[in-house]
N, C-alpha and C positions, 0 to 999 in steps of 0.2 A: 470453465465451459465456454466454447464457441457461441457466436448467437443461434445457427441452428438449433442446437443443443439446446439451449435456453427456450425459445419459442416450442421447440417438443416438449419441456418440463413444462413449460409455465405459460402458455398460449403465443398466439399470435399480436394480441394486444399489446404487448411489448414494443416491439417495433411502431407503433402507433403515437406510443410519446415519443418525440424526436430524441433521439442522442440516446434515450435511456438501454435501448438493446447493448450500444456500444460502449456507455458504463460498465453494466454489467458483466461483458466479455472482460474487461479490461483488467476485474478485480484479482485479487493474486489470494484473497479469502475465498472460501467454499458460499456458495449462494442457497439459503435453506428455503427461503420462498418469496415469492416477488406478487405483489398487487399492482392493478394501474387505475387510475378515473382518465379513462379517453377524452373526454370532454372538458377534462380542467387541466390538462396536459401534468399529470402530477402520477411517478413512481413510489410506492412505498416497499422497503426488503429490508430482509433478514439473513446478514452473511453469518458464516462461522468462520473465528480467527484463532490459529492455536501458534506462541511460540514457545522458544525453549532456549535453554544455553548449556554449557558442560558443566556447569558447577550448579544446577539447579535439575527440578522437573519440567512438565511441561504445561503452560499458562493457557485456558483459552477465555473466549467471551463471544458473546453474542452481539452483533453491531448492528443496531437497528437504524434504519435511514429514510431519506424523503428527495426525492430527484424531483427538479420542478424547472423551467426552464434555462436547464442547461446546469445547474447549480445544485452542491450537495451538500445535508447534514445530518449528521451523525451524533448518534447518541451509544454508548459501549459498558454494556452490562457483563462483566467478570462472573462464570459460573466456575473455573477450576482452577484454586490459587497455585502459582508456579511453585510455593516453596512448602504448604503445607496442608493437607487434605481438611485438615478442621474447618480451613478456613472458604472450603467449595458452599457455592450456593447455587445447587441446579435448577432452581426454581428461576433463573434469571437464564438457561439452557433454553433460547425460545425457536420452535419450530411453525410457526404461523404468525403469520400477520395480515389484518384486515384495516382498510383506509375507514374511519369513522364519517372525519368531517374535514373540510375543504374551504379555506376562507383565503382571502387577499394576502392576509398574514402567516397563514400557520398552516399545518396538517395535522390533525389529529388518527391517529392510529391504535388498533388494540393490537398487542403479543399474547402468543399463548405458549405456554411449556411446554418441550418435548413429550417431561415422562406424564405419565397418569398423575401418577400422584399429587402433582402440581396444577393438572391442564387447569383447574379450580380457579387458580391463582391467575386470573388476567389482569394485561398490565394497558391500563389506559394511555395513551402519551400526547401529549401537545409537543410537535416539533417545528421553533420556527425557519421557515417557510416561504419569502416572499414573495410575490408575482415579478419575476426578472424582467424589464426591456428586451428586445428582440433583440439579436445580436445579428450581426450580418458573418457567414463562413467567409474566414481566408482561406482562398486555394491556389495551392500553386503548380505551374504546368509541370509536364512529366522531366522536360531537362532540369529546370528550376531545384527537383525533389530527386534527382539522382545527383547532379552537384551537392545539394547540401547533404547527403547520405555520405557521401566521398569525402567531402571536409572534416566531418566526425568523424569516421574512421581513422583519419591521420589526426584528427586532433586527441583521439584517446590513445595512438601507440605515444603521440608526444608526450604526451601525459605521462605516461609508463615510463619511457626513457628520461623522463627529469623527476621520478622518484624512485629510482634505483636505489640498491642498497645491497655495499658489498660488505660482508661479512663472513669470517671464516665460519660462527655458529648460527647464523642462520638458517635457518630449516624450508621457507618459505620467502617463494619467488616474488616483487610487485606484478599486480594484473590487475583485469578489469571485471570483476566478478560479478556486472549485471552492467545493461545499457538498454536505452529506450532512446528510439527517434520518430518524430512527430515528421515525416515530412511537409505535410500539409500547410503545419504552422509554422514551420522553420523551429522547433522545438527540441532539446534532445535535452540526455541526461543519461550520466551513468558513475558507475560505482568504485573505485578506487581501492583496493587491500594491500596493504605494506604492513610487514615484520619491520619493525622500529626499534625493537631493542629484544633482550634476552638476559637474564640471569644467571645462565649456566655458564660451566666454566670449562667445560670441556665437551666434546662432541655428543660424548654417551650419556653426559650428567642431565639433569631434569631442572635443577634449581629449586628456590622455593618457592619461585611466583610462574617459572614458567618465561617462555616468549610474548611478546608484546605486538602487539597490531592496532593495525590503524586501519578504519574504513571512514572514506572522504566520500562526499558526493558532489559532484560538480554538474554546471548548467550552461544551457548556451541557448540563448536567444537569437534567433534571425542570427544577423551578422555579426553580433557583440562577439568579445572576447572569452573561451569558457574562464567559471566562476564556481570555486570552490564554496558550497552553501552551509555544510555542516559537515560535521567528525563525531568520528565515533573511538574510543580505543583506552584498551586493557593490560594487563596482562592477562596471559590464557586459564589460570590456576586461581585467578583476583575475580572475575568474575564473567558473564558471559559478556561479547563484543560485534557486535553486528550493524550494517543499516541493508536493510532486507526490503522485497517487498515494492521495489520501483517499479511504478509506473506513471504514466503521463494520459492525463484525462483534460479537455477544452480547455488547452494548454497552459495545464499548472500540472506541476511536476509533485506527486506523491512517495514517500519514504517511511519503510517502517523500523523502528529501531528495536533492537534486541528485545525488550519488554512488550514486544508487538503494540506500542504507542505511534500511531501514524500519524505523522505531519506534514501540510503540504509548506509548497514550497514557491511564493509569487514570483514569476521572474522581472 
């Protein structure tokens, strides 16, 4: 969702706690419902997160959160296990969330379940919370943020060109399968896919693990040098292999890895 979009779902008050509208927009999960206390500058929501990979089904969970001066956290309740239905708990499927209480420290919040059957079951939560220092915005002028947009560009085709890989059974090109730039804060990051190896032994053969790949994510600070921060990589047949899910929020760089486990990333 756009912020427009956002503020027609879910009010205007959004926009009213600073930064929190542009959270929001930012996220690469589905937003199920967003509360705000105008007055204590504090966001509470409820995303939906679903992944998946080729050797499995598909995982979701419900990620409940607390935006408070500029700073996020999360708490992520599994309701559809990736590999086995026994193991689903929809009762943890929450489509509502109301802010309780508001203290220096903490947020307290209730969730409520999608389905009926559940709505019963509400979930109290204490999330800590602190009251952040005031941060001053870095901004930078319009040249300033079209050079560094230009830099990134050439530094991800370099990227590319120094993890080439020629192989006659290769199936799959190196690219840059996601990127995110912060001009603002002189902030970027993006995604890296390289075929690294294969098991097959001829063109039309399959093997028994399949092709291998690699997903890197790399970072770049201001003027530092980019910086490969984590790796991801399988074979194709071994199991699933991804880092999905980038993006870049009050410049810290977010990553989600194939088990839709998101970690940020300090630069």
């Amino acid at each position: 969702m756009n912020k427009a979009e956002l503020t027609k779902e879910f009010g205007a008050d959004i926009e009213k706690v600073e930064g929190f509208a542009d959270f929001l927009a930012s996220q690469s999960s589905g937003v199920v419902d967003v509360k705000v206390d105008v007055a204590k500058r504090v966001g509470a929501f409820v995303l939906d997160k679903h992944w998946w990979s080729g050797s499995s089904g598909i995982g979701m969970a419900s990620i409940v959160g607390v935006y408070r001066d500029g700073e996020v956290e999360t708490e992520r309740y599994d309701y559809r296990d990736q590999y086995s239905a026994s193991r689903d708990n929809w009762a943890n499927d929450f489509g509502k969330i109301e802010i309780v209480e508001v203290t220096p420290e903490s947020v307290q919040v209730k969730v409520t379940p999608h389905r009926k059957e559940y709505s019963a079951q509400r979930t109290t939560l204490r999330i800590k919370a602190k009251i952040q220092p005031k941060k001053k915005s870095v901004r930078t002028g319009q040249a300033g943020k079209e050079a560094f947009e230009k830099r990134i560009q050439e530094e991800m085709e370099k990227c590319v060109q120094t993890h080439l890989h020629h192989h006659p059974l290769f199936t799959r090109q190196t690219h840059i399968c996601d990127s995110k730039i912060d001009c603002d804060r002189q902030v970027a990051a993006w995604i890296l896919f390289e075929q690294i190896d294969t098991d097959r032994c001829t063109p039309e053969g399959s093997g028994w693990l399949g092709d291998q790949y690699r997903y890197s994510l790399w970072v770049v600070d201001g003027k530092k040098e980019p910086r490969q921060v984590t790796e991801d990589h399988a074979y194709s047949k071994d199991r699933g292999c991804d880092i999905r899910g980038l993006r870049i929020f009050n410049g810290k760089v977010y990553a989600t890895n194939w088990k839709g486990e998101e970690r940020v990333f300090a630069l």
